[in-house]
C-alpha positions as CSV (number, residue, x, y, z in Angstrom):
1,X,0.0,0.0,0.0
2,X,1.7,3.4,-1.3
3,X,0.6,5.8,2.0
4,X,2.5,9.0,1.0
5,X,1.4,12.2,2.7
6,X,1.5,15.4,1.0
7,X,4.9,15.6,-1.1
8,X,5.7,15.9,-4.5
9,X,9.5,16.9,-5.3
10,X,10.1,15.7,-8.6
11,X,12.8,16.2,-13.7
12,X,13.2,17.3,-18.9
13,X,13.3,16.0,-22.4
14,X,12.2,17.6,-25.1
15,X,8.2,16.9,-24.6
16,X,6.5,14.4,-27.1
17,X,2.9,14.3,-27.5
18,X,2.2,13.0,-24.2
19,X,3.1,15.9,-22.5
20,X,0.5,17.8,-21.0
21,X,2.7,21.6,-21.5
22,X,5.6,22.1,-23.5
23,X,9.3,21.5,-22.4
24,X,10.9,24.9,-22.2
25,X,14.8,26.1,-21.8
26,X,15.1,27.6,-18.2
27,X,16.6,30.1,-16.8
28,X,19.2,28.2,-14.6
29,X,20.8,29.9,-11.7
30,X,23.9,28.3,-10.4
31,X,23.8,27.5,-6.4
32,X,26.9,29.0,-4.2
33,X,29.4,25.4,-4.1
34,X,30.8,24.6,-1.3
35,X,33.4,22.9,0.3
36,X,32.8,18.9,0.9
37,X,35.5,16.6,2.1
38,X,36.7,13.7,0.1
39,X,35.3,11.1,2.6
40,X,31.5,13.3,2.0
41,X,32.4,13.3,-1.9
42,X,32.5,9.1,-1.5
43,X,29.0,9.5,0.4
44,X,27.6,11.9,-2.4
45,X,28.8,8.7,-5.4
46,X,27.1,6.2,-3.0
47,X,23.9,8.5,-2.8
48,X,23.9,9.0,-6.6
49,X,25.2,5.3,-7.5
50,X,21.8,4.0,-5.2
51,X,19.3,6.6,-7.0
52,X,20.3,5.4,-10.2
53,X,20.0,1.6,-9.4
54,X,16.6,2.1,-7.7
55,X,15.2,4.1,-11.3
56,X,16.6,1.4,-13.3
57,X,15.6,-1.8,-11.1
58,X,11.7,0.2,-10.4
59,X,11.8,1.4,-14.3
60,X,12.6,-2.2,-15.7
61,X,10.0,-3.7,-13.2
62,X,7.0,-1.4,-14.0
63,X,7.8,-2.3,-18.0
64,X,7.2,-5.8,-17.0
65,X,4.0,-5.0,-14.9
66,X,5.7,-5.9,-11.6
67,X,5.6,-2.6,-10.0
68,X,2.6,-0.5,-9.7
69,X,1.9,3.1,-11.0
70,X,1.8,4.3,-7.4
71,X,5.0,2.1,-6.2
72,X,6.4,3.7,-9.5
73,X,5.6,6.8,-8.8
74,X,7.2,6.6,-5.2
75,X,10.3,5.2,-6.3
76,X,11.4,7.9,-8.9
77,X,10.5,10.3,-6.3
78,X,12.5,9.5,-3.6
79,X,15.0,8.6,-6.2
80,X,15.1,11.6,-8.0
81,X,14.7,13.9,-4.8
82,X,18.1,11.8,-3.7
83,X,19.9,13.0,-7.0
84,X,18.2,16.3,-6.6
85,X,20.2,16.7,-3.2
86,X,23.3,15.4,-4.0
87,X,23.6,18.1,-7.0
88,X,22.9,21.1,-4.6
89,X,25.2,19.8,-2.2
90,X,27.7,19.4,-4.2
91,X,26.9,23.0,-6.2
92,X,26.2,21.7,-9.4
93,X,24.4,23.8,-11.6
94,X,21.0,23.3,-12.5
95,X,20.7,19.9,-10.7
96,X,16.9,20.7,-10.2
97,X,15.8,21.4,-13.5
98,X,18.4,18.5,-15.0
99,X,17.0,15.5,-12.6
100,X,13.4,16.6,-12.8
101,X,13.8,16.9,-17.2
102,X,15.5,12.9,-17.0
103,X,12.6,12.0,-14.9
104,X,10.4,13.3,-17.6
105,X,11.1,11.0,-20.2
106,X,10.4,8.5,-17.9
107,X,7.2,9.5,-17.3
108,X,6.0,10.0,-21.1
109,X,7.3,6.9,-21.5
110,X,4.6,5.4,-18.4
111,X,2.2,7.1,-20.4
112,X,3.2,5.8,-23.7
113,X,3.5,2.2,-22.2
114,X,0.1,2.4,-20.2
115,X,-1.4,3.5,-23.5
116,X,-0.9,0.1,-25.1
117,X,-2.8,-1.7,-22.4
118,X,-6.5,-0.4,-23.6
119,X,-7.9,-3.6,-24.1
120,X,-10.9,-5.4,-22.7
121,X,-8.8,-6.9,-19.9
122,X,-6.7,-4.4,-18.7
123,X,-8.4,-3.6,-15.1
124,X,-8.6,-0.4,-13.7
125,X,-6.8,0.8,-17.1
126,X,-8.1,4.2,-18.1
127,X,-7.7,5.2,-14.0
128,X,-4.2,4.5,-14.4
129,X,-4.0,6.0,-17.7
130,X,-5.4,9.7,-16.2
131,X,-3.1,8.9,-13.0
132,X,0.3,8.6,-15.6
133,X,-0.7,11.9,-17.2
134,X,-1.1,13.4,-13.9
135,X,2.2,12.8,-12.7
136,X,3.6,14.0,-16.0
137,X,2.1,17.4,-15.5
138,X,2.6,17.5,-11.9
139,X,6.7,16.9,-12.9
140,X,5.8,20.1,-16.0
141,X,4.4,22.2,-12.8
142,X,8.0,21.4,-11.0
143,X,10.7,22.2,-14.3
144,X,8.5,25.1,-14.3
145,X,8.5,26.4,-10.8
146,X,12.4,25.5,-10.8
147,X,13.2,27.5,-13.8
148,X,10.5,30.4,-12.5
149,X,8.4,30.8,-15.7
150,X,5.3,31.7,-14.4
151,X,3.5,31.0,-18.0
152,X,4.5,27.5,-18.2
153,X,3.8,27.1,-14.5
154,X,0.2,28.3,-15.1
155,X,-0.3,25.9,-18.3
156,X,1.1,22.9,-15.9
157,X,-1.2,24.1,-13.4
158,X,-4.7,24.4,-15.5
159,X,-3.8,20.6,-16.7
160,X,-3.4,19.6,-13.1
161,X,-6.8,21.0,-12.2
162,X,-7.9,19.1,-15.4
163,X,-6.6,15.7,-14.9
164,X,-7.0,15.4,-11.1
165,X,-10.8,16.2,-11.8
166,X,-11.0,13.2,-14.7
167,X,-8.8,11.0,-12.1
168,X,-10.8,11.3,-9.2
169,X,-14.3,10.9,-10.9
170,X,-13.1,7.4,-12.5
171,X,-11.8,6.4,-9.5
172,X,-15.2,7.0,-8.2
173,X,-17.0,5.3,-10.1
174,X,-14.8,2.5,-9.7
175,X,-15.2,2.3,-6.2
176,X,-19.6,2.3,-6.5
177,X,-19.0,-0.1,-8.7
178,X,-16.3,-2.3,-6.7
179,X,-13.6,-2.0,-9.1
180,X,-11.5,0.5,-7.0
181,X,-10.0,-0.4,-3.9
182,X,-10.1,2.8,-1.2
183,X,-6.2,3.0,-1.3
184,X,-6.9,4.3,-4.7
185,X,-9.7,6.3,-3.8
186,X,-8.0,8.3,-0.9
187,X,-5.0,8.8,-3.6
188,X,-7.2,9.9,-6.5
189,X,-8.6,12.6,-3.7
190,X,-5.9,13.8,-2.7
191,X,-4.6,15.0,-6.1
192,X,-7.7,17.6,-6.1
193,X,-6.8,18.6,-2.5
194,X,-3.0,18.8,-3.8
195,X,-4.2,20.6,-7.3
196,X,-6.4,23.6,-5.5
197,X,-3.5,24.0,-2.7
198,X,-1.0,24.9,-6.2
199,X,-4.0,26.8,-7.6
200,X,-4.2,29.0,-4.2
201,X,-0.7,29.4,-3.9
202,X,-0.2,30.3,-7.4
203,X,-3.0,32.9,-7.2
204,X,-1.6,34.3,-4.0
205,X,-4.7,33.5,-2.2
206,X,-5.2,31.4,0.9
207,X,-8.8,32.3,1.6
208,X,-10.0,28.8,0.1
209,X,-6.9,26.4,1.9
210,X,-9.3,25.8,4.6
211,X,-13.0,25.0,3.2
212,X,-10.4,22.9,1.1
213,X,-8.7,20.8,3.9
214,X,-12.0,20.4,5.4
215,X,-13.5,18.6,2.2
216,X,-10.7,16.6,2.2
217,X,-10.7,15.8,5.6
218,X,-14.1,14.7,5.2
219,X,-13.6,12.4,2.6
220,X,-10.7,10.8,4.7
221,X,-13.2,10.2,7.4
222,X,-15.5,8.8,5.1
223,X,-12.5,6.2,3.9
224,X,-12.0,5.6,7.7
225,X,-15.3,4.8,8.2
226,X,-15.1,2.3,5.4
227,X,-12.1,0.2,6.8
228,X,-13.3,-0.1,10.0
229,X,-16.4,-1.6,9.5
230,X,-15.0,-4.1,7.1
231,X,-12.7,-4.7,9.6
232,X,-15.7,-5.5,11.4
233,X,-17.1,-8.0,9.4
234,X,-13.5,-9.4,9.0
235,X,-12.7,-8.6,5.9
236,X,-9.0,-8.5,4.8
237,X,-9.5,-4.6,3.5
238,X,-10.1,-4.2,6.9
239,X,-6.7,-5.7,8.9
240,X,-5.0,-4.2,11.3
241,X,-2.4,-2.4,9.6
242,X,-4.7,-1.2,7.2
243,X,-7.0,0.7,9.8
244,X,-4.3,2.1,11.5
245,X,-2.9,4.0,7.8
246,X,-6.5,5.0,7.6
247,X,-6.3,6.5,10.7
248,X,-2.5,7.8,10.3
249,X,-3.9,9.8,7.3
250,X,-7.1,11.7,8.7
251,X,-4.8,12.3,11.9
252,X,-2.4,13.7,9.5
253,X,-4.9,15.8,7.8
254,X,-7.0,17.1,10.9
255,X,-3.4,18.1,12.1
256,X,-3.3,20.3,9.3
257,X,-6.4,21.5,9.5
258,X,-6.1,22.8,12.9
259,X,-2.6,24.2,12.0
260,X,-4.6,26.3,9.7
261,X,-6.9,27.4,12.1
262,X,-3.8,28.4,14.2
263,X,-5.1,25.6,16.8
264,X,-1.0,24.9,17.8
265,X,-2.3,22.6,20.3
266,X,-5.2,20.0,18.9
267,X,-2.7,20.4,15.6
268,X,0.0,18.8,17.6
269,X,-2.4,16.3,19.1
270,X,-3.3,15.0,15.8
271,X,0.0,14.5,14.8
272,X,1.2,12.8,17.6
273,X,-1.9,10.5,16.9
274,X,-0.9,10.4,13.4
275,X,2.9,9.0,14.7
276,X,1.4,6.7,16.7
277,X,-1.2,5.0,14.5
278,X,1.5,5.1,11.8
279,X,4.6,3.7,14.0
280,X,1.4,0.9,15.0
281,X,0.8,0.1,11.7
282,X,4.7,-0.4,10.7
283,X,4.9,-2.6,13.8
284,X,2.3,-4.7,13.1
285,X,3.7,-5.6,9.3
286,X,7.3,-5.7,11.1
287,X,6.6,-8.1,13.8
288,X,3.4,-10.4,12.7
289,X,2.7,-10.0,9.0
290,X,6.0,-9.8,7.4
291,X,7.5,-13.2,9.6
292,X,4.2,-14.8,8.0
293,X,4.7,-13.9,4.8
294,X,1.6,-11.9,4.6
295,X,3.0,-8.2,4.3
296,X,5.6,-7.3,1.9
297,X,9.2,-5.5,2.4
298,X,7.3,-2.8,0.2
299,X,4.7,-2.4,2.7
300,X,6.4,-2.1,5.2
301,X,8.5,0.7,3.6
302,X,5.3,2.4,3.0
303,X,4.2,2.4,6.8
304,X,7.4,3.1,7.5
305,X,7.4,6.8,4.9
306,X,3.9,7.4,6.8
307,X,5.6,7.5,10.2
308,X,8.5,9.5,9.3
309,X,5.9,12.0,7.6
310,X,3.8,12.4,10.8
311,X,6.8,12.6,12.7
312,X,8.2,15.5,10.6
313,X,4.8,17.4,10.8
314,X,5.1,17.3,14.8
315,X,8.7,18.3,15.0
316,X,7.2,21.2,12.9
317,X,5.1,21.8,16.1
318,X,7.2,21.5,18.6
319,X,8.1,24.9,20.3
320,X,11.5,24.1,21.3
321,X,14.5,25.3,19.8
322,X,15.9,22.0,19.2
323,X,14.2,18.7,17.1
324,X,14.3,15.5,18.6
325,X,15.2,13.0,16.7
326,X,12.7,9.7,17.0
327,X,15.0,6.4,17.6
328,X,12.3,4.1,17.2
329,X,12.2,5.5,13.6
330,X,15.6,5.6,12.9
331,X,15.6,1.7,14.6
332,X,12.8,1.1,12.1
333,X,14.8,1.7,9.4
334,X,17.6,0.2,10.6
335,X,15.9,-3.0,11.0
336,X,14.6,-3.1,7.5
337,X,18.2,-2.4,6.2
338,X,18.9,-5.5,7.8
339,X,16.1,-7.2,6.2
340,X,17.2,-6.5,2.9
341,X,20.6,-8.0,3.6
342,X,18.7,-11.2,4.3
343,X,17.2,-11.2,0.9
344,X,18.8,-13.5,-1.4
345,X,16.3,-14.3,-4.2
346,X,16.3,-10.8,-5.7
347,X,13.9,-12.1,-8.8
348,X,10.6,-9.7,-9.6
349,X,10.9,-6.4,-8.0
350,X,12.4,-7.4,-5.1
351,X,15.6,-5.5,-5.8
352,X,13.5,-2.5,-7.1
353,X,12.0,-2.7,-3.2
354,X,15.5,-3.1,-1.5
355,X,16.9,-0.3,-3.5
356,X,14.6,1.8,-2.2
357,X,15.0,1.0,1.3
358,X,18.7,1.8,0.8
359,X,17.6,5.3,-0.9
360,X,15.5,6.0,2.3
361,X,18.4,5.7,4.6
362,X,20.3,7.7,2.1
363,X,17.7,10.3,2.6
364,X,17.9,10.7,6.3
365,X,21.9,11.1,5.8
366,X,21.5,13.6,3.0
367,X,19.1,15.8,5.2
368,X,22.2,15.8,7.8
369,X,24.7,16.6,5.0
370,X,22.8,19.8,3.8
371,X,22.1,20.8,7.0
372,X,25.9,20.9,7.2
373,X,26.0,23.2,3.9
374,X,23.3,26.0,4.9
């Protein structure tokens, strides 16, 4: 289950006829380098050699229909944002706009590939199909705000609005007619929550941020609702894990709906509920399901991204000067880092799923190496 709060950090080709806005040449600026040490400069290869491996190993598996659009989607993210980092660190110029353009072919080529697949058996195809051209637009919105052309941001932006609309209204009717699962669902809702935030932001207007948080925290509630009560009848939509997610994400997003509100106190409440339900979740796939074979390393990643998310949000909270860093997270992913070096058959995506494990940790040590740079 991809369970990825609100982030989207993503790279250019010359568009083909998949793309929702035209590729344009930006206006790069070149960051001030820095210093870095040779034994930081060995880090920075590592960082970059792992990115790359993890968009080759999750790029040859979604071709093969191993990998899901969502699990795709993740991994050239948090690939991508690796490579991202290790270019500012090391002062390279335009390493934005260069990582987000490579990640564009990529993504016309998810489109291109997923456009084949329009035949009678293809399940849940034309959802997928809307989703792909989504995330090549969202990616158009990003080359755009990293070069700062406001035009091309506001063409990105009107096809955003567009798509997510089409998205979430398939994904819809899927679910009334019990072809959607609510994982899809809550991620086809988001994108309109996510598409009038940018549409806000880019009009310089907040007024609207709440009424629209509130309809999406509705519609979160409406999802928990759901799980729980087929976890009441026992249905395997509704395990254990899966209700606490559910409940990670409307914690998450009543936290920032009270943040809004400038409620400092019930904001940090929810996200400590958020941590906890999330960090329950993880635990529950660590400890029970994954021994049994019935949760996989991917899953477990995803809990464990949920966690870190609603542990990020309430360090944002937390009046002290200081952040304190979470062990039992850092122990988390620790433990599944030792997991993967467990793994010999490597077959499927498995090595697509390890990859990104290793790209996680390489996250949390990037964030300590920039820190070191500002």
């Amino acid at each position: 289950m991809n369970v990825v709060p609100l982030q989207a950090k993503t790279n250019r080709k010359p568009a083909t006829q998949t793309s929702a806005v035209s590729a344009q040449k930006p206006q790069i600026t070149t960051p001030q380098a820095r210093q870095i040490s040779s034994r930081e400069n060995r880090q920075l290869e590592q960082f970059d050699s792992n990115a790359s491996s993890l968009i080759d190993q999750s790029q040859d598996s979604f071709s093969r229909g191993l990998l899901s659009l969502s699990d795709y989607q993740l991994a050239l993210n948090i690939a991508y944002q690796s490579k991202i980092d290790v270019g500012e660190i090391r002062g390279a110029k335009g390493a934005k706009i260069g990582q987000l353009t490579a990640k564009q072919a990529l993504l016309e080529q998810a489109v291109d590939q997923l456009k084949m697949l329009n035949q009678p058996a293809a399940h849940r195809w034309y959802g997928d199909l809307l989703h792909s051209r989504l995330m090549l637009a969202q990616n158009q919105y990003e080359i755009a705000a990293a070069s700062d052309n406001q035009y091309q941001k506001g063409l990105a932006l009107r096809e955003i609005n567009r798509l997510s609309e089409q998205y979430y209204s398939v994904r819809r009717q899927e679910l009334q007619v019990g072809e959607a699962d609510l994982n899809e669902y809550r991620r086809a809702a988001r994108s309109i929550f996510v598409a009038n935030l940018e549409t806000n932001s880019f009009q310089r207007t907040q007024q609207n941020d709440l009424s629209n948080l509130a309809d999406f925290t509705r519609q979160l509630e409406g999802i928990q609702k759901a799980v729980e009560t087929l976890a009441e009848r026992g249905a395997g939509l509704g395990r254990k894990d899966l209700v606490e997610l559910s409940q990670a994400q409307l914690s998450f997003a009543q936290g920032n709906y009270y943040r809004q509100q400038k409620d400092d106190r019930r904001s940090r409440a929810m996200f400590e509920q958020s941590q906890q339900h999330a960090k329950a979740a993880w635990e529950v796939r660590m400890n029970t399901y994954y021994p049994n074979g019935t949760a996989t390393l991917h899953e477990l990643t995803s809990a464990w991204i949920m966690w870190r998310s609603a542990d990020t949000e309430l360090n944002k909270s937390d009046t002290s000067t200081s952040v304190k860093p979470d062990r039992d997270l850092t122990a988390g992913l620790d433990r599944m880092l030792n997991l993967t070096s467990q793994i010999e058959d490597r077959r499927g995506r498995m090595a697509s799923d390890i990859s990104l494990v290793n790209c996680l940790k390489d996250s949390e040590l990037l964030t300590e190496l920039k820190k070191k740079s500002e």
